[in-house]
TORMAR-444461 format. One record per residue (C-alpha): z, y, x; residue number from 0. Coordinates in nm, 4 decimals, padded with zeros to 6 digits. Layout:
SITE,w,v,u,seq
SITE,Z,Y,X,NUM $
...
END
This chain:
SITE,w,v,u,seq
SITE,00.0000,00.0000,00.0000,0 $
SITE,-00.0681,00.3550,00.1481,1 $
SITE,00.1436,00.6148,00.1655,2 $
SITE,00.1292,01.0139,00.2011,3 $
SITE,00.0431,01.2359,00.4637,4 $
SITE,-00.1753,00.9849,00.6425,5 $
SITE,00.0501,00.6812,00.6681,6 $
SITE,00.0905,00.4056,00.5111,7 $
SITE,00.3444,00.0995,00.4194,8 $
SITE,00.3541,-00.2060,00.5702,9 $
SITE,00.6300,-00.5191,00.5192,10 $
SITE,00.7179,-00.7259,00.8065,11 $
SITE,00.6457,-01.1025,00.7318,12 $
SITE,00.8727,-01.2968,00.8788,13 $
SITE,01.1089,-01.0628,00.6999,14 $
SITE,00.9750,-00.8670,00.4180,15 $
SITE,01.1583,-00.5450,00.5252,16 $
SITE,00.9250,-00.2458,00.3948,17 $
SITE,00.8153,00.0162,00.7121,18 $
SITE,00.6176,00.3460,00.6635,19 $
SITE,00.4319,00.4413,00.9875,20 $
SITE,00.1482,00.5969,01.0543,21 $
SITE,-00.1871,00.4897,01.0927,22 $
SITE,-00.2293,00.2502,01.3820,23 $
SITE,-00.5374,00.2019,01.5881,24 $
SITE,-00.6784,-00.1481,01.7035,25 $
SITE,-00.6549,-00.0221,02.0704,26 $
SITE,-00.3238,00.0493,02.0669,27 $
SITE,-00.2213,-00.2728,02.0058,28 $
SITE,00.0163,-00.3316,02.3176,29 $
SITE,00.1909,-00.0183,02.1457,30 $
SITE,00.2797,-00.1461,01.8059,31 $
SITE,00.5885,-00.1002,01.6379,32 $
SITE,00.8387,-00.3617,01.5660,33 $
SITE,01.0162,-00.4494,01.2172,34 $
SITE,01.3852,-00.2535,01.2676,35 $
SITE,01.5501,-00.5729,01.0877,36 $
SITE,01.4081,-00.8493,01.3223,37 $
SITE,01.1855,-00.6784,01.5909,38 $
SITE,00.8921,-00.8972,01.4830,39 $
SITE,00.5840,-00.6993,01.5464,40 $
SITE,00.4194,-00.5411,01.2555,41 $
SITE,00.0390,-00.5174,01.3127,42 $
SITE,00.0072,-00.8401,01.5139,43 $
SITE,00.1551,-01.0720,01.2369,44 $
SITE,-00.1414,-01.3079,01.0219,45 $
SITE,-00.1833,-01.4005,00.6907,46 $
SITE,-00.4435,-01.6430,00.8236,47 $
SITE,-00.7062,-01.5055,00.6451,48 $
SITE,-01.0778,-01.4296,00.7434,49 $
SITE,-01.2607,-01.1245,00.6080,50 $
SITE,-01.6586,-01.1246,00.5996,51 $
SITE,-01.8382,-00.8199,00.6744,52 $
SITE,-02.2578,-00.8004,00.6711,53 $
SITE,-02.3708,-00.5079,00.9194,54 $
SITE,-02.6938,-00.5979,00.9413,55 $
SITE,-02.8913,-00.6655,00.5861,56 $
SITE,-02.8603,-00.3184,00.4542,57 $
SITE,-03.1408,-00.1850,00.6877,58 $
SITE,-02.8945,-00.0367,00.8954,59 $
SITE,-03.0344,00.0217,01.2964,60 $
SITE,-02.7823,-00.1219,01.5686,61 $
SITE,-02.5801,00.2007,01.6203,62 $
SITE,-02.5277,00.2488,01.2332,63 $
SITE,-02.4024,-00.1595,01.1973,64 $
SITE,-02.1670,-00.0887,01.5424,65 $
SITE,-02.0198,00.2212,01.3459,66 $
SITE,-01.9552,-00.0542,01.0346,67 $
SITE,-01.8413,-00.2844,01.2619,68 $
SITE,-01.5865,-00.0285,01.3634,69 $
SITE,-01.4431,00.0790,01.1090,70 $
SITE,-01.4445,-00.2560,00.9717,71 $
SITE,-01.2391,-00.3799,01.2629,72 $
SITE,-01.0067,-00.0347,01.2289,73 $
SITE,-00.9530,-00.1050,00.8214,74 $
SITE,-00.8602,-00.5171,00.8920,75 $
SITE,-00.6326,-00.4396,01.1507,76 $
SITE,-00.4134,-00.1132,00.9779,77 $
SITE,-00.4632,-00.2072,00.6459,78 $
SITE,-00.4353,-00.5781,00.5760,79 $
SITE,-00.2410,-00.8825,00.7353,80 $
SITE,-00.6364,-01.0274,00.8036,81 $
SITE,-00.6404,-01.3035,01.1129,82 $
SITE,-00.9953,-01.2719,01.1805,83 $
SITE,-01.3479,-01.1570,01.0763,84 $
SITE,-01.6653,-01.3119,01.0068,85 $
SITE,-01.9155,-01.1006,01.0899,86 $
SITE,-02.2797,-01.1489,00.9543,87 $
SITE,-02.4915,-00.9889,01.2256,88 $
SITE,-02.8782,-01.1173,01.1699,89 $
SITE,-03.0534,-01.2776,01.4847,90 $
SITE,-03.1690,-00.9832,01.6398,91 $
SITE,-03.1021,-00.6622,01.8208,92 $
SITE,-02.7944,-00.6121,01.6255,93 $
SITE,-02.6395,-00.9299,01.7074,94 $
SITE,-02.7167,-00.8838,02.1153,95 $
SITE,-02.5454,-00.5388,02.1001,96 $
SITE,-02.2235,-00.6482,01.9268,97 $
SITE,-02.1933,-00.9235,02.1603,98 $
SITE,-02.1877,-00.6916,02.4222,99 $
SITE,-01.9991,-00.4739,02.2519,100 $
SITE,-01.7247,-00.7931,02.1663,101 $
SITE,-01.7164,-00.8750,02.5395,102 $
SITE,-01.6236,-00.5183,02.6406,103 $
SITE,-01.3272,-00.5514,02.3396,104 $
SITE,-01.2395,-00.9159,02.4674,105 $
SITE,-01.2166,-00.8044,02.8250,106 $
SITE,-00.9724,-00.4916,02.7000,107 $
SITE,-00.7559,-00.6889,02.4910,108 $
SITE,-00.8278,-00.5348,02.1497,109 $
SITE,-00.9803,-00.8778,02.0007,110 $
SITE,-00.8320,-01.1814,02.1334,111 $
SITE,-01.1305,-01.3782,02.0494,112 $
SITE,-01.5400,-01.4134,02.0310,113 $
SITE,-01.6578,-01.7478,01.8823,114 $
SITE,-02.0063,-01.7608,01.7763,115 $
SITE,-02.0923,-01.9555,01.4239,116 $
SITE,-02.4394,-01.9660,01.4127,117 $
SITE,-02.7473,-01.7467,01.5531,118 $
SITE,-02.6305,-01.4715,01.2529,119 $
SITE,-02.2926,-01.5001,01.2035,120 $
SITE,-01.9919,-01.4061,01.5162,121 $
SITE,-01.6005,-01.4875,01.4587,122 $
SITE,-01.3730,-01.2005,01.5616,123 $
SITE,-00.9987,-01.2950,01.6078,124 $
SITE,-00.7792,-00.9796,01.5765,125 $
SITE,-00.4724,-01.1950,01.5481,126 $
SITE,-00.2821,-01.4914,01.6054,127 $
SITE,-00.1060,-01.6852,01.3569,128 $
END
C-alpha cells in the first residue's frame, strides 16, 4: 500500500510489523532497511512469485523496451514482495542489449540472477527466497 509524500508501506514477512519508508531504489540494495521488531530486511524478503513483463511486442525500439525494463525492475523491487521476473524480450536486437545490460546488473549486484528460458524469454532474480 502507498503512502504520502512519496513513501510508501511495507510489512516485514517474517513478522508482519507495518514500516513506512521511502521509496527505495534497486541499486541500493546493500542499503536497505531492516524491520525494527526483528531486523529482517525489508526489500530483500520473497513471496516467491514471478512477474511477466513483454518489452518488446509493442513496437517499442531497444532504448524504449530498456526504459520498460527499468522501471519494471524499479516497480517489482519497491512495490511488491516479487522473487523474480520473466521477461519477454523477442529474438532480436532487444534481447542482445538487455543481456548486456543484465550482465552489467549481475556483475554490480542489483540482480542476483540471469537465466535464459528460451531465445525470447530471460529470467531475472531480484530476490532470494
Amino acid at each position: 500500500m502507498q503512502a504520502g509524500f512519496g513513501g510508501l508501506e511495507r510489512d516485514c514477512l517474517v513478522c508482519g510489523m507495518p514500516h513506512a519508508l521511502s521509496r527505495p531504489d534497486i541499486r541500493d540494495r546493500h542499503r536497505q532497511p531492516v524491520c525494527d521488531k526483528c531486523d529482517s530486511p525489508l526489500f530483500e524478503a520473497s513471496d516467491g512469485s514471478t512477474e511477466v513483463i513483454d518489452i518488446a511486442h509493442q513496437h517499442e525500439t531497444v532504448a524504449e523496451a530498456l526504459v520498460k525494463f527499468e522501471e519494471a525492475l524499479q516497480y517489482f523491487w519497491g512495490l511488491h514482495y516479487t522473487q523474480q521476473l520473466r521477461v519477454i524480450t523477442g529474438g532480436g536486437r532487444i534481447r542482445d542489449a538487455l543481456l548486456a545490460e543484465l550482465n552489467f546488473l549481475q556483475q554490480q549486484g542489483t540482480v542476483l540472477d540471469v537465466l535464459s528460458e528460451n531465445r525470447g524469454a530471460v529470467r531475472v532474480v531480484i530476490r532470494r527466497e
